[in-house]
N, C-alpha and C positions, 0 to 999 in steps of 0.2 A: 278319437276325440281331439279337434283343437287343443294348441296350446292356448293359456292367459294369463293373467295375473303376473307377467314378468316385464322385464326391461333388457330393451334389445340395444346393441350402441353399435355405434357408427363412426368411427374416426379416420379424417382425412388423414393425406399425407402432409410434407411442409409445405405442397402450395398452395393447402387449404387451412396453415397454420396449423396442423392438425388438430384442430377442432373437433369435437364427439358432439354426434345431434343423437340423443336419446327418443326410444319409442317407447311410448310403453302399453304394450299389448293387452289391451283389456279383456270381456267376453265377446263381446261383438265389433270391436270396432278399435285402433290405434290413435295414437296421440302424440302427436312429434314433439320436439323442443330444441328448437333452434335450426338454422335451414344450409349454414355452412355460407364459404365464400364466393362459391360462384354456381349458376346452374348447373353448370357439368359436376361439378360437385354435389350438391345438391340429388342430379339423377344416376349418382353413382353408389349416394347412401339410399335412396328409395330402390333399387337392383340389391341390393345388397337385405332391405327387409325384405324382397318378396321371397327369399331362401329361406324364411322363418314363417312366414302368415299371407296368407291373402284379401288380410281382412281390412277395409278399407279405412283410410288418414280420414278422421274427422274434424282433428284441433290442429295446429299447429301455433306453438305458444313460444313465442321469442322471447329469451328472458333479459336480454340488454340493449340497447344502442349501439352495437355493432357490427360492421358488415359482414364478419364471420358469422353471424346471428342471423341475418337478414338478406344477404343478397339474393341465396336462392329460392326465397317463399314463390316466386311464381311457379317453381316445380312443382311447394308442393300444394298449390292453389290448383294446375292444372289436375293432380290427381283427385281431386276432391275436400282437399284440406278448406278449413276458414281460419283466418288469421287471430289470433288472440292476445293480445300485448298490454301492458298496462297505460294509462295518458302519458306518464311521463316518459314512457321509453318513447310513444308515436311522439310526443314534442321534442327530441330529439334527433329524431332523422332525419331535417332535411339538413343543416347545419352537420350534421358526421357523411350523411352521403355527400355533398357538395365540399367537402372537406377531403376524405378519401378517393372519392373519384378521381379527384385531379394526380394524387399520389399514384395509386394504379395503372391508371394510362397515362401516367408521365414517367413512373421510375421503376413500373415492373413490366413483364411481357404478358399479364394473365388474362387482361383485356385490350392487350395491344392492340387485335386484329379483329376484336368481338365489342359491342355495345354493350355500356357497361348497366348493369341492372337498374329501374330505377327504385325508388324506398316502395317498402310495401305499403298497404292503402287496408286495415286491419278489419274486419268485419265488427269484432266485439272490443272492445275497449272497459278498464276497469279503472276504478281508483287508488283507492288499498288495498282490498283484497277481493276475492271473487272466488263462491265455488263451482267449480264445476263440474257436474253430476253428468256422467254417461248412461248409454242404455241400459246395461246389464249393474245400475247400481253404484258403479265405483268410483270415489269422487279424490278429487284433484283440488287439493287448496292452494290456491295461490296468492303470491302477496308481494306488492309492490315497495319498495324500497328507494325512497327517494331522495337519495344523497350518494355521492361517489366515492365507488373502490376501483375494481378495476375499467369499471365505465360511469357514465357520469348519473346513472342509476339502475337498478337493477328489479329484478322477479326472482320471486325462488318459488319451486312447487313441491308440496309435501303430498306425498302417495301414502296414504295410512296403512292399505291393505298391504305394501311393501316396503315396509317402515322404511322409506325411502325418501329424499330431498335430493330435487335436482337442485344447484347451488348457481345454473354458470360458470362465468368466469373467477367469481367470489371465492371458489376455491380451485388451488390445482394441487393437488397431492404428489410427493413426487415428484414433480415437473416445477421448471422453473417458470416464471409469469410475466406476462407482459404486462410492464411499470408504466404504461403510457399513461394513464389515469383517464378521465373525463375532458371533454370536450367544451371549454368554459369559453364564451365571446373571443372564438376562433386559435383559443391555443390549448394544448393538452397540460392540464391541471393536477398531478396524481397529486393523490390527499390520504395519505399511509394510515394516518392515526384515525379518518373518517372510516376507513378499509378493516381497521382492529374492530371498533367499534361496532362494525356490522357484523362481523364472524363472534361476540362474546354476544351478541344479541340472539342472534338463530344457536348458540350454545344456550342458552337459556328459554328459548321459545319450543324448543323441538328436542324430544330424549336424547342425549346421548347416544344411546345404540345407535338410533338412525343413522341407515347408511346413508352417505354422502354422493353424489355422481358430481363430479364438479367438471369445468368444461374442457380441463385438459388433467391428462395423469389418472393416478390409480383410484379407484372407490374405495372408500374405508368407513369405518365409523365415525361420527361425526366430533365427538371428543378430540379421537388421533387428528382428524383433518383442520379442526379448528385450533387444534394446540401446535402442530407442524405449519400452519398456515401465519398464526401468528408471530410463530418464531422467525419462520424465514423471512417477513415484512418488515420485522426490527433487524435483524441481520442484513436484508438488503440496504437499510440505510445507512448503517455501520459500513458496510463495505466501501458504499460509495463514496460516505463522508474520509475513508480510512485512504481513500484513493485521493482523493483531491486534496487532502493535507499533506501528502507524502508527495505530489506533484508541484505543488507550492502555483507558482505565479506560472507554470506551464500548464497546469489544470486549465486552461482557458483555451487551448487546443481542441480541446473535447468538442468545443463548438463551433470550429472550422472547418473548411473544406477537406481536409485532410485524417480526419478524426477516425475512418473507419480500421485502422489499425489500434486503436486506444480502446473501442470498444471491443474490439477479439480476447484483449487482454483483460479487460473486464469481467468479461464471462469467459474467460480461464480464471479468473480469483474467486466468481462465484461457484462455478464447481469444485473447488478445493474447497471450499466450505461446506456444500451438498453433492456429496460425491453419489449419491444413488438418484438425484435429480437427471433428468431427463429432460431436453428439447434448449439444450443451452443458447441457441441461434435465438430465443427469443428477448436473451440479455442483451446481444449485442444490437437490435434491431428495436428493442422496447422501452431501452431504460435512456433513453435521451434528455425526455423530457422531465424526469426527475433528477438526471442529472444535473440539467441545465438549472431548474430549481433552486438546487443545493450550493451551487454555483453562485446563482446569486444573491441567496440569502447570507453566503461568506462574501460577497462581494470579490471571487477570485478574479471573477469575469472582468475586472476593471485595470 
């Protein structure tokens, strides 16, 4: 007898930021969440389900506006998948693709010599929320979220049958988080207390128990994940605000050309404060923009 009723993951390496795209295995048929940063990624995580099931992709549900989320939906549209996303993540992608693309093929090697994907074109579109019912019964709540934490809006999906919430990027457990924020009239916007706000809300909309799959780090209950999430979000702003008053009028380096030694040391300070955190290369690569922020709400910058 088939297996069902579980959730299978998927997680890239770093130069797919390692990102987790969740399946989750029904009676007849799977359900992705999220497509990863590049096709080859993308056809590395579908190799990787067929070791578990052969039962065929019929959703594939992006839960945010970014290209970890989305680059490689054409894989899994060529397997059969239909794209499912909310409006406001599709009102988002052309302004983050056109945004990131130039980054990618200008200051990494991952589509130097490859065309770089372009946004996906989603078959279903929803507003707030939307259920959706599979064949064999089992239904997938999803619900749109439309204001920014880790992106400049998000989707969460709750699986009943496996008291389960996929979360995205809205939680990383364990792992440290990319602070880039939302995509706001072409500059990255992170909005911390927008970010709490959302995590005490899915505390209150969804048990407790529920596990958590968030898009990077460990799965846990959604309590731990929401109360460790929180903390580290006001922690990350302490650190940073603790760094740039102890730099004084040198804190203003952080946003020259020469800065990428300030942030190594960066995230050396935030792992001396989460020392069981995992994937620290996302502090030094992530937290800019909230730096810069911070910056200039003290006015260091001047």
């Amino acid at each position: 007898m088939k297996n069902s009723n579980r959730i299978i993951s998927y997680r890239s390496g770093t130069e797919g930021m390692d990102t987790v795209t969740y399946f989750f295995e029904a009676s007849n048929e799977v359900v992705a969440f999220d497509a990863q940063l590049s096709p080859d990624i993308a056809r590395r995580a579908l190799t990787y389900l067929r070791q578990f099931t052969d039962k065929p992709i019929t959703w594939l549900v992006i839960t945010q506006p970014t290209p970890d989320k989305f680059n490689g939906s054409s894989i899994f549209q060529e397997a059969g998948a239909k794209i499912l996303c909310s409006v406001s993540t599709t009102k988002h992608f052309p302004e983050i693709h056109s945004h990131k693309e130039f980054y990618f093929k200008n200051t990494t090697t991952l589509f130097r010599k490859k065309a770089y994907p372009k946004p996906p074109i989603p078959n279903l579109e929803f507003s707030d929320s939307y259920l959706l019912t599979l064949s064999g019964n089992e239904e997938v709540y999803l619900r749109s979220i439309n204001r920014p934490a880790a992106a400049a809006c998000h989707t969460v999906a709750h699986i009943p049958s496996l008291n389960s919430l996929i979360t995205g990027d809205i939680i990383h457990h364990k792992a440290h988080c990319w602070l880039e924020g939302g995509l706001k009239a072409g500059h990255f916007d992170p909005d911390i207390e927008s970010w709490i706000t959302i995590l005490n809300d899915i505390s209150q909309r969804y048990p407790l128990s529920t596990i958590a799959y968030g898009g990077r780090g460990r799965n846990t209950n959604l309590k731990d994940a929401v109360e460790e999430q929180t903390n580290y979000l006001r922690k990350s702003l302490e650190i940073i605000q603790s760094e740039i008053r102890k730099l004084g009028f040198n804190a203003k380096e952080f946003l020259g050309p020469n800065s990428e030694e300030m942030y190594k040391d960066l995230a050396t300070k935030f792992q001396l404060h989460f020392p069981e955190h995992e994937l620290p290369y996302l502090i030094e690569g992530g937290t800019y923009s909230l730096v810069e922020k911070i910056l200039h709400s003290q006015r260091q910058y001047q």
